[in-house]
C-alpha positions as a LaTeX table, in Angstrom:
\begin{tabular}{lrrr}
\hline
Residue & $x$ (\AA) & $y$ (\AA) & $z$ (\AA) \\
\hline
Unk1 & 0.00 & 0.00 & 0.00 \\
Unk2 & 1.19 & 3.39 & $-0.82$ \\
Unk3 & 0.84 & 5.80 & 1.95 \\
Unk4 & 0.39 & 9.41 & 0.41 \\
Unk5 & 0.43 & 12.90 & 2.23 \\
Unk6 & $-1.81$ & 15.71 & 0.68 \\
Unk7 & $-0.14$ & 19.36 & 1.26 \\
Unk8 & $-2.18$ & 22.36 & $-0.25$ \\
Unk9 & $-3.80$ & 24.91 & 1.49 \\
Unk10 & $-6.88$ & 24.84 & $-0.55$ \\
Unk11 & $-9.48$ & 22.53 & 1.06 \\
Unk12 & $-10.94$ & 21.85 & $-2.84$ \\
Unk13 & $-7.81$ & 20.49 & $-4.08$ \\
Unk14 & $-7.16$ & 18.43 & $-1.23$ \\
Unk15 & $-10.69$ & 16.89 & $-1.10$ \\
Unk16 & $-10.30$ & 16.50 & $-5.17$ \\
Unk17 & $-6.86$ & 14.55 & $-4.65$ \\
Unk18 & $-8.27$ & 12.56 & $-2.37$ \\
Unk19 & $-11.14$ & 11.52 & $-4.15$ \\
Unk20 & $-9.03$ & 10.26 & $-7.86$ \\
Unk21 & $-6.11$ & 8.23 & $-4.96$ \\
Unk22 & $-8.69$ & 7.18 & $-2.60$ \\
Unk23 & $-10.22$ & 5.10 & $-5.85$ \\
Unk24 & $-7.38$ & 4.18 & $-7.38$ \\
Unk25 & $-6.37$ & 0.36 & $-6.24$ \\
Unk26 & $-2.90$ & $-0.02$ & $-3.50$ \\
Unk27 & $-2.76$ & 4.21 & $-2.37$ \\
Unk28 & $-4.19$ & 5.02 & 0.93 \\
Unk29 & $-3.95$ & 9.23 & 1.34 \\
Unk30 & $-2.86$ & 8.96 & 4.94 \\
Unk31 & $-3.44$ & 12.82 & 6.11 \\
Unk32 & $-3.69$ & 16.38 & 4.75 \\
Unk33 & $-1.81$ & 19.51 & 5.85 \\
Unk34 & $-2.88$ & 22.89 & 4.93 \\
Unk35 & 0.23 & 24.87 & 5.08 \\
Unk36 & 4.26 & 23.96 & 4.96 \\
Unk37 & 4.41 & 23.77 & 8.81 \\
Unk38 & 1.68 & 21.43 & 9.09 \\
Unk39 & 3.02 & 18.89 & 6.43 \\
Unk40 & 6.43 & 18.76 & 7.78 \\
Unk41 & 5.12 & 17.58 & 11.09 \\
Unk42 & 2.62 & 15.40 & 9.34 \\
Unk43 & 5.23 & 13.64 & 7.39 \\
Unk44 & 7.60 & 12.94 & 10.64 \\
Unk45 & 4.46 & 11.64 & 12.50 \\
Unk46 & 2.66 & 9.40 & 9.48 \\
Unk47 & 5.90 & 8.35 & 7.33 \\
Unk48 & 4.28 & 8.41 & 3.91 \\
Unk49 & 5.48 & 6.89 & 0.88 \\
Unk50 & 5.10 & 9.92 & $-1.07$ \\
Unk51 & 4.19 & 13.85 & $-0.05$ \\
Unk52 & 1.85 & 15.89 & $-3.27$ \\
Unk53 & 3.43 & 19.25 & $-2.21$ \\
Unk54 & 1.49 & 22.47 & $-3.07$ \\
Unk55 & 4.50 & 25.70 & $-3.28$ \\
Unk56 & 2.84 & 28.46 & $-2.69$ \\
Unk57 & 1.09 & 27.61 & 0.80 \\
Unk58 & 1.06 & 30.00 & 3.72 \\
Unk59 & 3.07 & 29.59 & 6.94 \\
Unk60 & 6.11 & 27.55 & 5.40 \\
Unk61 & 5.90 & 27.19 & 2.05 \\
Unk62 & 6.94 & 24.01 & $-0.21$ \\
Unk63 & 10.02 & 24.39 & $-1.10$ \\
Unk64 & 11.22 & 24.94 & 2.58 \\
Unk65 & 8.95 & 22.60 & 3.76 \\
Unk66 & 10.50 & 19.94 & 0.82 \\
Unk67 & 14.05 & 21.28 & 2.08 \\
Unk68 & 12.91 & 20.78 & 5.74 \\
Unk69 & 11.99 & 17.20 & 5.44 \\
Unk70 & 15.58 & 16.42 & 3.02 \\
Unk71 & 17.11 & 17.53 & 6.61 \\
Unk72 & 15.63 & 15.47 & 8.66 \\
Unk73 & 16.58 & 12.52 & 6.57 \\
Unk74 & 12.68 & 11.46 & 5.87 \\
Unk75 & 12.23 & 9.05 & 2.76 \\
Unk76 & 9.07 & 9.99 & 1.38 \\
Unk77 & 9.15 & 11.46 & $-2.34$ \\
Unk78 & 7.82 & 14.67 & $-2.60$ \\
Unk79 & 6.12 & 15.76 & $-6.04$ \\
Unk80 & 5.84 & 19.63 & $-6.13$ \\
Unk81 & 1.68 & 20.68 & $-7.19$ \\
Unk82 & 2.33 & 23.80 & $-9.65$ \\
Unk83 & $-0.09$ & 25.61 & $-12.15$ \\
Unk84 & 2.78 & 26.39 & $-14.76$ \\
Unk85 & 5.70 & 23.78 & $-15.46$ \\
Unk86 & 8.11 & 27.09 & $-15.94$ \\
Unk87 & 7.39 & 28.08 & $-12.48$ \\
Unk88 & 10.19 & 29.51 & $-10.49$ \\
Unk89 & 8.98 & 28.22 & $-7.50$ \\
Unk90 & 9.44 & 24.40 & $-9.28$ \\
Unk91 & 12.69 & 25.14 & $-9.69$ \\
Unk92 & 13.22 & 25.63 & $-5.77$ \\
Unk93 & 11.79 & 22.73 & $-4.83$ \\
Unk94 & 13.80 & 20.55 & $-7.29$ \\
Unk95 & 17.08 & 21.85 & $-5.69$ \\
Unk96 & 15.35 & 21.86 & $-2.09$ \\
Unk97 & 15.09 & 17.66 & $-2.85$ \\
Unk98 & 11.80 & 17.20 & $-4.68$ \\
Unk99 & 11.88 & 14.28 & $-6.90$ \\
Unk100 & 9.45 & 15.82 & $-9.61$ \\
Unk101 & 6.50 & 17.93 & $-10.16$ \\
Unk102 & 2.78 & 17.80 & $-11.37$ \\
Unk103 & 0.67 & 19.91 & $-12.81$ \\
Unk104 & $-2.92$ & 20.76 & $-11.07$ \\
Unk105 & $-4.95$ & 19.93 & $-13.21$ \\
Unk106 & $-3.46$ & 16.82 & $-14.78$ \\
Unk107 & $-5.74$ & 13.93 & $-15.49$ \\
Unk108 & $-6.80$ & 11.68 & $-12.70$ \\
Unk109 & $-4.92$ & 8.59 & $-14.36$ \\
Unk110 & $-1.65$ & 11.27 & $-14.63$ \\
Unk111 & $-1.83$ & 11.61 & $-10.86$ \\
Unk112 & $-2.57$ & 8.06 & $-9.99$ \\
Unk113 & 0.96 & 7.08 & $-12.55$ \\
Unk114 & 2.79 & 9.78 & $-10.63$ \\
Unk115 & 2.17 & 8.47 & $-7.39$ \\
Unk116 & 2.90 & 5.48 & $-8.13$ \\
Unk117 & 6.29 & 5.88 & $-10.13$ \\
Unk118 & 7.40 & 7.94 & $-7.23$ \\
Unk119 & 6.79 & 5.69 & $-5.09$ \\
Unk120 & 9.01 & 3.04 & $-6.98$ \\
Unk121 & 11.95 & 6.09 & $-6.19$ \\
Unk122 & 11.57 & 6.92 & $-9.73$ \\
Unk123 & 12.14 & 10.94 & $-10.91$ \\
Unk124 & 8.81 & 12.20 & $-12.39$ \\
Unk125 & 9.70 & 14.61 & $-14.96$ \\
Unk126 & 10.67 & 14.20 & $-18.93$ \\
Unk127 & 14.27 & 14.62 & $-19.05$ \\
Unk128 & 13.66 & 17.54 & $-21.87$ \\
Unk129 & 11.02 & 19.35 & $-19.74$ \\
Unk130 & 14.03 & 19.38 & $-16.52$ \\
Unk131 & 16.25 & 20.62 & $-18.93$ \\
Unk132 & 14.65 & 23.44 & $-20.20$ \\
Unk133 & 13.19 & 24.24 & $-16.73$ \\
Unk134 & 16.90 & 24.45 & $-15.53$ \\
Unk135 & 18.20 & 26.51 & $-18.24$ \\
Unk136 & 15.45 & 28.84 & $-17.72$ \\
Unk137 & 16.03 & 29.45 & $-13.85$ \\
Unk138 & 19.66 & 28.03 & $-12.92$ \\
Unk139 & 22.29 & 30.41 & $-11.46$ \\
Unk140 & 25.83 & 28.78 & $-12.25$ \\
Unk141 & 27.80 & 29.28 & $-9.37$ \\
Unk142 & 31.40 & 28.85 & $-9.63$ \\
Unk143 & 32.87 & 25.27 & $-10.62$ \\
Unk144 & 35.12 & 25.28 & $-7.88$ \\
Unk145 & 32.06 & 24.48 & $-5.59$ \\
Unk146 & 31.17 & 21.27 & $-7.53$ \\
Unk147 & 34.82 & 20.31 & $-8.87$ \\
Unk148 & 35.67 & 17.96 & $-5.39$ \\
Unk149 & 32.34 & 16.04 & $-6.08$ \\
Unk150 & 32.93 & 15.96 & $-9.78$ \\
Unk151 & 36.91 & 14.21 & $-8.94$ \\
Unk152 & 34.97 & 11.02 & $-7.44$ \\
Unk153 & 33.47 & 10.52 & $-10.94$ \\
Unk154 & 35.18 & 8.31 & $-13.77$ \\
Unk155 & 35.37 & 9.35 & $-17.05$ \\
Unk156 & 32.46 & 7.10 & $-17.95$ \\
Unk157 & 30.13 & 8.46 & $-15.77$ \\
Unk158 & 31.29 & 11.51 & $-16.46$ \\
Unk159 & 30.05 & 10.64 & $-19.97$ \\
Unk160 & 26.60 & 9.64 & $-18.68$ \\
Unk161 & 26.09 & 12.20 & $-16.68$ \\
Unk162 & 26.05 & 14.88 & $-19.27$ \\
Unk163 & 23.97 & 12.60 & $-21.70$ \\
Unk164 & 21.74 & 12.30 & $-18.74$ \\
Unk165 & 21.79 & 16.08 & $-17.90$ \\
Unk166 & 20.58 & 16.76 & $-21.66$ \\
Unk167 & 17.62 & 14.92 & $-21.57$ \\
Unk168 & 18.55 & 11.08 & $-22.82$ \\
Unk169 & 17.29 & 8.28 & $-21.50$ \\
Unk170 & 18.94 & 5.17 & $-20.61$ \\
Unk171 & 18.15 & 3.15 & $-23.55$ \\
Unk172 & 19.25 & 6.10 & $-25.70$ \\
Unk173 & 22.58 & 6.67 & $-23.20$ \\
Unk174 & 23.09 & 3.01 & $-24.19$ \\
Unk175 & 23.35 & 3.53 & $-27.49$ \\
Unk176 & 25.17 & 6.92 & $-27.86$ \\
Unk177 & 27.96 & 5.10 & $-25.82$ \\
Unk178 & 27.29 & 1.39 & $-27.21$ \\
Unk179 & 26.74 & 0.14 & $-24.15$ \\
Unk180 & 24.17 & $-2.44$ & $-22.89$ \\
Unk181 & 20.94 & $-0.63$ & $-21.00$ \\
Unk182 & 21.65 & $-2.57$ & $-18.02$ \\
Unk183 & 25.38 & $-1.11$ & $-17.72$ \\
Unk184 & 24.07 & 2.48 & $-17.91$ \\
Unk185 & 21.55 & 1.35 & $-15.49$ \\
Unk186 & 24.63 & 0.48 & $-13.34$ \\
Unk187 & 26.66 & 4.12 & $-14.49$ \\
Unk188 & 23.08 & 5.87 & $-12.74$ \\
Unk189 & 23.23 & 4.16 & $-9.89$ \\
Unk190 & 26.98 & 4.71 & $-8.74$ \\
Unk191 & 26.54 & 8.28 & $-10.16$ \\
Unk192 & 23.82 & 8.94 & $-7.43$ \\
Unk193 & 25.45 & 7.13 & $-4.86$ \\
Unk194 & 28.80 & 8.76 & $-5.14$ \\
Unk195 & 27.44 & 12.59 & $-5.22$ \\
Unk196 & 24.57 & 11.82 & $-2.93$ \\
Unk197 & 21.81 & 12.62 & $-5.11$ \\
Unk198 & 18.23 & 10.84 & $-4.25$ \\
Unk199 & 17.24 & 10.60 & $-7.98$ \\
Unk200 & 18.05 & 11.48 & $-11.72$ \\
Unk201 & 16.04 & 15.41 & $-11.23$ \\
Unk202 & 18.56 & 16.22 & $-8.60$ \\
Unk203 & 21.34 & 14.15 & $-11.25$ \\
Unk204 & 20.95 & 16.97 & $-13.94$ \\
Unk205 & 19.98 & 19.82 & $-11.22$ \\
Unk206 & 23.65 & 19.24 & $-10.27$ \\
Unk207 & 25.42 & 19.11 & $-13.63$ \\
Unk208 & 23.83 & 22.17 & $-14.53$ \\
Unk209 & 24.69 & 24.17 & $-11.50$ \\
Unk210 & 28.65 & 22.21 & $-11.33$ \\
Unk211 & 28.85 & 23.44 & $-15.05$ \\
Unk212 & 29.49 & 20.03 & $-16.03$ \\
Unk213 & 26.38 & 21.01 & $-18.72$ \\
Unk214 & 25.69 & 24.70 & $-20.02$ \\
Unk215 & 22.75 & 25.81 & $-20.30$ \\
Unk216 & 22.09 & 26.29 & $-23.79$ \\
Unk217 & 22.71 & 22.42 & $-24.89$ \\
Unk218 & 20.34 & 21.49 & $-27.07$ \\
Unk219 & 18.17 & 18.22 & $-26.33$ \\
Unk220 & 18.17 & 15.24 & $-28.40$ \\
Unk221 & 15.61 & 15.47 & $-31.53$ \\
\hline
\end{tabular}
């Protein structure tokens, strides 16, 4: 059963959410929280699986309320609720430790997929949609920041990092760098595990910002 946490300060939405999961076969919605403050506490008390984050909410909003929870080392996924998928406020949350994001008024199945892939610890979010949200909002700071956590990298995963960064996926990774799926699978893995990212949004949040990738790359065709 997937335990889900509803966090919007409109009492609509929430009830609305509730309604499409509540139906939907294996999610239980587990509580609601009306503000940043309130889902925070929530989440340490109920452990959900994954957290439907509203960002504009009053008291603590969602992207401090997303970076809040990365702090306290909590598991759950959190996908960040936004009206506009070139919202600044997305970007935020994706560098707070948000694993995705999903539009309001998606379809009911859209949510229902979402929930579900984040609960497998999948990233929600088209590689080519990340990357032009990125290049719209990043703020390169200097490489010297990022350069230690870059050093740990081998040249392969180097490689696979920017292909990953410009919107490929692994099958297409695979074959850019003849390798078998399963090996880039592998590259992924030890890439997240040696810069201590959760997932592949905060993978190409990082390359952008290290200036491993400019922004300005164009995605594949």
């Amino acid at each position: 059963m997937i335990r889900v946490l509803l966090a919007d300060d409109q009492e609509l939405v929430r009830s609305g959410f509730r309604l499409i999961l509540e139906l939907a076969d294996g999610i239980e919605v587990v509580g609601e929280a009306a503000d940043g403050r309130e889902a925070v506490l929530l989440a340490k008390e109920l452990a959900p699986d994954v957290i439907l984050m509203d960002v504009r909410m009053p008291e603590l909003d969602g992207i401090e309320a997303t970076r809040r929870l990365r702090q306290a080392g909590l598991e759950a996924r959190v996908l960040v609720l936004t009206t506009f998928y070139l919202d600044e406020y997305v970007y935020g949350a994706l560098r707070a430790g948000a694993s995705g994001f999903l539009l309001k008024d998606a379809p009911r199945e859209q949510l229902v997929a979402a929930v579900r892939t984040a609960a497998r610890g999948e990233a929600l979010l088209a590689p080519a949609i990340t990357q032009r949200l990125i290049e719209r909002f990043v703020a390169r700071p200097a490489p010297i920041e990022a350069a230690p956590a870059l050093e740990h990298l081998s040249r392969r995963e180097l490689e696979v990092l920017r292909l990953l960064a410009r919107g490929l996926s692994n099958a297409e990774i695979a074959a850019d760098l003849v390798l078998g799926e399963a090996t880039v699978k592998t590259h992924v893995a030890h890439i997240l595990r040696k810069l201590d990212l959760r997932d592949r949004v905060q993978a190409v949040v990082f390359a952008y910002e290290s200036g491993l990738v400019e922004p300005g790359s164009s995605p594949p065709s």
